[in-house]
Structure formats: C-alpha cells, structure tokens
C-alpha positions in Angstrom: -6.9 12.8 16.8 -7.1 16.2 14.6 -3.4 16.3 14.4 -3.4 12.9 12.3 -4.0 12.9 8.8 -4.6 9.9 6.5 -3.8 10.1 2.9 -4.4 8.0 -0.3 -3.1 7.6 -3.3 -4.6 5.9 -6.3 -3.6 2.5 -5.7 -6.8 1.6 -3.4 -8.7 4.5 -1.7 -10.9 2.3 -0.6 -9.1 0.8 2.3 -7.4 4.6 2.8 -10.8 5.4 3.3 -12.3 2.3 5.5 -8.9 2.9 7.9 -10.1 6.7 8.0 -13.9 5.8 9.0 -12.2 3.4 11.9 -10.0 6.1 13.0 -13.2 8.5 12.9 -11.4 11.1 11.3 -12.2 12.4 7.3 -10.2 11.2 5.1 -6.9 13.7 3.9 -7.3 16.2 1.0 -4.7 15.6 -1.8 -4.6 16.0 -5.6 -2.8 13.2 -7.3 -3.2 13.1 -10.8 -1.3 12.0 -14.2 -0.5 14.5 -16.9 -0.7 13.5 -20.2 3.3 13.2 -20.8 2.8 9.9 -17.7 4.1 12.7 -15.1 2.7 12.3 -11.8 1.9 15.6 -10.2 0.7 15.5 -6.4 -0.4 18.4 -4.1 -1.7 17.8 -0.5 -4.6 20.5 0.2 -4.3 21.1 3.6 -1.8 22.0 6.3 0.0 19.3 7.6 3.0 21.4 9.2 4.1 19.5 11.9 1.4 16.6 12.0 1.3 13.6 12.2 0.5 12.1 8.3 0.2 8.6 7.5 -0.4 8.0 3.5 -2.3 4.3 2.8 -0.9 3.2 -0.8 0.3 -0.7 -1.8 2.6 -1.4 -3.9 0.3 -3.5 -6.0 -0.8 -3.1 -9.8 0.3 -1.1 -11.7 3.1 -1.4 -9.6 5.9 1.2 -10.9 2.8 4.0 -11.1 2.1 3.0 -7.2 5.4 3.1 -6.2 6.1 6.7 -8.1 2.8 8.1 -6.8 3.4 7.0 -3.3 7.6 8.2 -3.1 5.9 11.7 -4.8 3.7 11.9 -1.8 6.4 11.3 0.8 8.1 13.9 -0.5 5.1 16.7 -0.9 4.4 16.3 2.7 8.3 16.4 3.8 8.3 19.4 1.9 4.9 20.7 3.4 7.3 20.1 6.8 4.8 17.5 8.1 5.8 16.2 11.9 6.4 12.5 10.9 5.7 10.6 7.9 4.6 7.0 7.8 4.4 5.0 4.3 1.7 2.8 4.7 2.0 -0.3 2.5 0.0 -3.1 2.9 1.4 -4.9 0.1 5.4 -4.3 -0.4 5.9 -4.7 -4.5 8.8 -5.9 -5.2 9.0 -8.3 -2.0 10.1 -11.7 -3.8 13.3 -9.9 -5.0 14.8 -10.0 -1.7 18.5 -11.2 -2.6 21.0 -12.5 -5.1 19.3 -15.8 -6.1 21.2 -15.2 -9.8 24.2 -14.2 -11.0 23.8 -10.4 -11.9 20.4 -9.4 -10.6 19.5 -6.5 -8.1 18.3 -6.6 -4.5 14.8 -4.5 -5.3 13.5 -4.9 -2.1 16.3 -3.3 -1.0 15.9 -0.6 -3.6 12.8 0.2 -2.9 13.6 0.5 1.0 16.5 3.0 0.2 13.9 5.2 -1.6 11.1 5.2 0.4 13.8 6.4 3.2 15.0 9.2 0.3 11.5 10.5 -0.2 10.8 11.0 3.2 9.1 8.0 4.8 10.0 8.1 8.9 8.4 4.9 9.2 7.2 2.5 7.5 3.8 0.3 8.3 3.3 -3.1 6.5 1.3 -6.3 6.6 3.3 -9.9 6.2 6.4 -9.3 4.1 7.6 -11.8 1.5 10.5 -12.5 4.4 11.5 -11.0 7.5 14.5 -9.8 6.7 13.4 -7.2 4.5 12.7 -5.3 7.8 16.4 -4.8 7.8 16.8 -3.2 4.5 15.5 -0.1 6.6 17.3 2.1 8.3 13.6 3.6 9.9 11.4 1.9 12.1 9.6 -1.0 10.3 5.6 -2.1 12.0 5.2 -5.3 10.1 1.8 -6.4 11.0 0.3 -10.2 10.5 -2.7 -11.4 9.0 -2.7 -14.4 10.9 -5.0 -13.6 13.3 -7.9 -12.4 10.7 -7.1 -15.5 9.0 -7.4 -17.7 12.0 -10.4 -16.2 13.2 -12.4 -16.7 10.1 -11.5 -20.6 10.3 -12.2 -20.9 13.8 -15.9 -19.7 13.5 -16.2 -22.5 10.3 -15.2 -24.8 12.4 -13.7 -27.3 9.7 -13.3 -31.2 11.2 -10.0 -32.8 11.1 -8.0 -30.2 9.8 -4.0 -29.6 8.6 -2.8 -26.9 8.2 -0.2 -27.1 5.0 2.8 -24.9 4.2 2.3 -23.7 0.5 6.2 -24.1 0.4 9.5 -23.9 2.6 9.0 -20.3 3.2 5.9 -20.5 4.5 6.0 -22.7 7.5 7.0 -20.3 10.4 3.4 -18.3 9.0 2.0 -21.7 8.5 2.9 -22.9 12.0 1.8 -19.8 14.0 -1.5 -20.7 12.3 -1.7 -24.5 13.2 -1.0 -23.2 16.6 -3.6 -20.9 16.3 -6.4 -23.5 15.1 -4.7 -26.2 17.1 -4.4 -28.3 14.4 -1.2 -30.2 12.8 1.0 -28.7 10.5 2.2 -30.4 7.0 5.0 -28.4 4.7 5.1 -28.5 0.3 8.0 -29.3 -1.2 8.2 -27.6 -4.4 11.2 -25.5 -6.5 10.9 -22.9 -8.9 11.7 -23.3 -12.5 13.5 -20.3 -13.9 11.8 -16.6 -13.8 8.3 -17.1 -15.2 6.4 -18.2 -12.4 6.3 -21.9 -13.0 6.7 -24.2 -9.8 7.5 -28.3 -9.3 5.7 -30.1 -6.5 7.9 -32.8 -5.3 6.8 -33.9 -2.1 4.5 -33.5 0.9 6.2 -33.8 4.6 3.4 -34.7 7.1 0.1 -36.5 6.9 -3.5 -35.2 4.9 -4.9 -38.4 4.3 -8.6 -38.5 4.3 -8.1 -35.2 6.5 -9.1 -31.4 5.3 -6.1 -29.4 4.2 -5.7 -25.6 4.8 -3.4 -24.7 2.6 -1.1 -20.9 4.2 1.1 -18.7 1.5 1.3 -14.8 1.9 0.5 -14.2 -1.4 -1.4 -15.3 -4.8 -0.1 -14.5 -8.0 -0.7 -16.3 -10.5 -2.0 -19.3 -8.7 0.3 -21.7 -10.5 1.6 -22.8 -7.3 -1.7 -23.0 -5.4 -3.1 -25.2 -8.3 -0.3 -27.6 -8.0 -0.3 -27.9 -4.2 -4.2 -28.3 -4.5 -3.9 -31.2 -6.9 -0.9 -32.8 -5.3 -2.7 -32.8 -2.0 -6.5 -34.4 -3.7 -3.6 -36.9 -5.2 -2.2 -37.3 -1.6 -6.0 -38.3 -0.6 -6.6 -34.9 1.3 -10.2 -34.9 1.4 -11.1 -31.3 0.8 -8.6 -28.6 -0.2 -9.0 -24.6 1.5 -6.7 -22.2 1.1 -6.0 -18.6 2.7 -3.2 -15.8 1.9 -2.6 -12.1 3.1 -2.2 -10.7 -1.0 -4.4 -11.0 -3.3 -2.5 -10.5 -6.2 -4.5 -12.5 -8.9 -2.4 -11.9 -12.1 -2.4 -13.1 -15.2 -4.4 -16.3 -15.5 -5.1 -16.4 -11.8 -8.9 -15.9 -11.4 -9.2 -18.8 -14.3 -7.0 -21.3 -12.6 -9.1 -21.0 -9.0 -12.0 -21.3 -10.7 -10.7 -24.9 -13.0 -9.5 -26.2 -9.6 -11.1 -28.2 -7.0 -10.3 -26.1 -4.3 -13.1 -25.4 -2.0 -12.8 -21.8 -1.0 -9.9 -19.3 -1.0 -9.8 -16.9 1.6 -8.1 -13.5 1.4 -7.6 -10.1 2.6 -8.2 -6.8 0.6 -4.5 -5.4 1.3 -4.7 -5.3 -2.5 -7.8 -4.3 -4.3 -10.2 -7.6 -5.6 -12.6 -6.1 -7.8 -15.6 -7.5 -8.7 -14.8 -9.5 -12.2 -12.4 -11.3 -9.9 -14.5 -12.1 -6.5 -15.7 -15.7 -7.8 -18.0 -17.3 -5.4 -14.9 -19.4 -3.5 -13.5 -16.3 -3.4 -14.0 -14.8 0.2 -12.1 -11.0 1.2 -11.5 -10.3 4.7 -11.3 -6.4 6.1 -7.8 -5.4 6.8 -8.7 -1.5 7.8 -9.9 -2.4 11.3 -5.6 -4.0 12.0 -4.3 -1.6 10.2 -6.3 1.5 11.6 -5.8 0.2 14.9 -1.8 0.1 14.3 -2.3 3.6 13.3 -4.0 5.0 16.0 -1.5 3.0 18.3 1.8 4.3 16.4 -0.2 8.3 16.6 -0.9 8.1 20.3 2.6 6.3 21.7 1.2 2.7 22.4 2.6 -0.8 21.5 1.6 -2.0 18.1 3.0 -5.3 19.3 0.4 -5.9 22.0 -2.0 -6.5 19.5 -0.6 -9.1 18.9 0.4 -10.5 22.3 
C-alpha cells in the first residue's frame, strides 16, 4: 500500500482522512490554500512520481471553490507525473443539470465531466449520481458506488413494523426499489413536478398503498427539504402512520435544517458524503460513515479487484 496516496482538499478532510485511517495509510501531504486576490494555489509535498494518487474532495458547498480546488489538484499531480489519478467525489456538484430541460441552458454535468478529464482525472470514483447517465459524460472509467446498502442496513437492525418504502419522486424509484427489495418491503412512488428554477415542488399524487402503515421515504439528496416536507405531509394526509426518511447527500441549504425540524417526520437518516456540521445535526438527524465503502473501493481499484463485487 506505500505506493497509494490519498489527498484532500478543503471541501471535507475529514472523510479524506477517515478513508486514510481505513486504508491504514497517513493521510497525503499537500498545501492548498487561497491567496488574497481568491487565487487557489496548491502544491503536493511529496513524490508521487508514478504512484498511484487518489484525491477525496466533493463537489459540495461552496461549490465553484471545491470544484477549482479539486481540477487544481488533478493537475499538480499530472504535473508531478503521478502513475494514475483518480477524482474522488462523493458528491458530484452540479448533478441535477444533467440535460436540456429549457430552451438555452447548458449541460453542466457534462461540463464538469469534460474538465475533470482536462485536468487530469484517469478515473473518476463517485457515490449515487443524480442519474445514471452522467456515467456517460466520461470518456474515463467511472466507479459509481451506492449507498443503498448502508442505508438498508441501518433500517434492518431498527427493525420498523409494516413498512413501505416510498419513492421521493419519479426519479427515484429504481434506488427506491433496490431498497424495498433489500428490506423486503413494498414499494410506493411520489408524484410531484417542479415549478420553475427555484426549488419549489407540487405533490400530486401517491401510487401505491401507506395507509396506517410506516413510510420510508428514498431520494439521493436533500437540499432544501422543500420536497421532503411536502412528501412528508402528503403521506401523514394519506394516513401513513409515521414518516422516516433516508438520502445519500446531505446537502441541507438554505432553510433546510428549519424545515426538518417544523415537520413531523420522525428521523432522517444520511450519509456524511457532504460535511453535516454540528449546528445542523438535529436530534432526527442521524449521519452514517461513508469512508469504510469508499476506502474499500479504493483499496480494490489500487490492488486490481472488482469494485462491483461489493456489491454482488
């Protein structure tokens, strides 16, 4: 394992260094700072000439600063003529702009792609993208890893009685149903649309049956918890006895925090692919280790094994 290196940015060093301590390596020296004209300067400390480096930074708030920090260190390390380069992102910014929805409006996702590739990504490891097809926005090997199983576990051990699992919209159902398979439980979808570009949602309709059972509502992400809130009151409306909920992201913008806390939901259940810090970990709030899936991916991509299998 001396040949692998793990690096951080500033986005969250501590899951750059939790994935270290599981890999039982230290984590990598680099210098990644800000001057006072908003450049970002970065200089790895250490040889890396023709190892194997891996640099842990999400795409997550603030996100522009992530993403600059993390294409600046793909490109130190290509130009330090390190062996292979894999951008870890946990969380892929930019995600939800994953086509032309709109007249006149940019494929980011795609943008993004094109630049990690530029800077000097040879890979690229990820946990549950907005939608699959942004694998193929890459022209490298994309390890999308899912947070299903973390998820799943978690519920198992609590054991909940008569549970549904519930699709927090259209999009979510194939993640929805993997975990209603998972749980061996039955699966209800949301109907809802979004209303123009600011994050406001309509509930219109729940396909499947929650009466007097305990609904488990799946998304892969939390923003502003506008959407979370409605499904959670539509569902109490829908006579759903109690209301859980459970993403991969974290996000928590705006007025999320608020909104959970207002709502009758009973827990929410997350992973730290994004940092939660304290001021937003309310008591329903419950963050789940992703370093032990992700370190394992890593030490599976470094020695030649099948990231898949952990999954099989």
């Amino acid at each position: 394992m001396e040949e692998l290196k793990v690096f951080s940015g500033n986005a969250h060093p501590d899951l750059a260094k939790a994935i270290a301590d599981y890999l039982g390596i230290p984590l990598g020296n680099c210098e990644v700072i800000q001057f006072s004209n908003e450049n970002t300067f970065v200089r790895i400390m250490e040889n890396v000439r023709e190892r194997d480096a891996f640099v842990v930074q999400p795409i997550c708030s603030p996100v522009d600063k992530s993403l600059v920090e993390l294409l600046i260190m793909l490109d130190a390390l290509k130009r330090a003529s390190a062996g292979r380069i894999t951008a870890v992102i946990p969380y892929y910014g930019y995600g939800r702009s994953d086509r032309k929805d709109q007249p006149r409006v940019p494929i980011t996702a795609k943008l993004v792609a094109d630049l990690l590739t530029v800077a000097g990504a040879n890979r690229v490891l990820t946990v549950d993208l907005h939608s699959a097809q942004i694998q193929g926005f890459f022209n490298i090997p994309v390890d999308e890893l899912a947070a299903i199983k973390i998820l799943g576990d978690y519920f198992v051990e609590k054991a909940l009685p008569d549970l549904v699992v519930v699709a927090a919209d259209i999009g979510a159902t194939k993640r929805a149903r993997d975990l209603a398979t998972r749980l061996d439980v039955p699966l209800a979808i949301m109907e809802k649309r979004r209303l123009g570009n600011n994050d406001r949602t309509q509930t219109l309709n729940v396909i499947g049956e929650v009466e007097d059972m305990v609904a488990l509502i799946v998304d892969d992400e939390i923003d502003t918890a506008g959407s979370l809130t409605g499904v959670v009151k539509t569902l109490l409306e829908r006579n759903a006895r109690e209301v859980y909920a459970c993403c991969t992201h974290p996000i928590f913008s705006g007025p999320a925090i608020q909104r959970i806390g207002e709502s009758k939901v009973k827990e929410v259940v997350v992973t730290d692919t994004v940092p939660v810090p304290s001021e937003k970990r309310l008591d329903k709030i419950t963050v789940l280790p992703i370093a032990p899936l992700l370190g394992e991916a890593i030490r599976r991509i470094h020695t030649g094994q099948s990231v898949g299998a952990m999954f099989a």
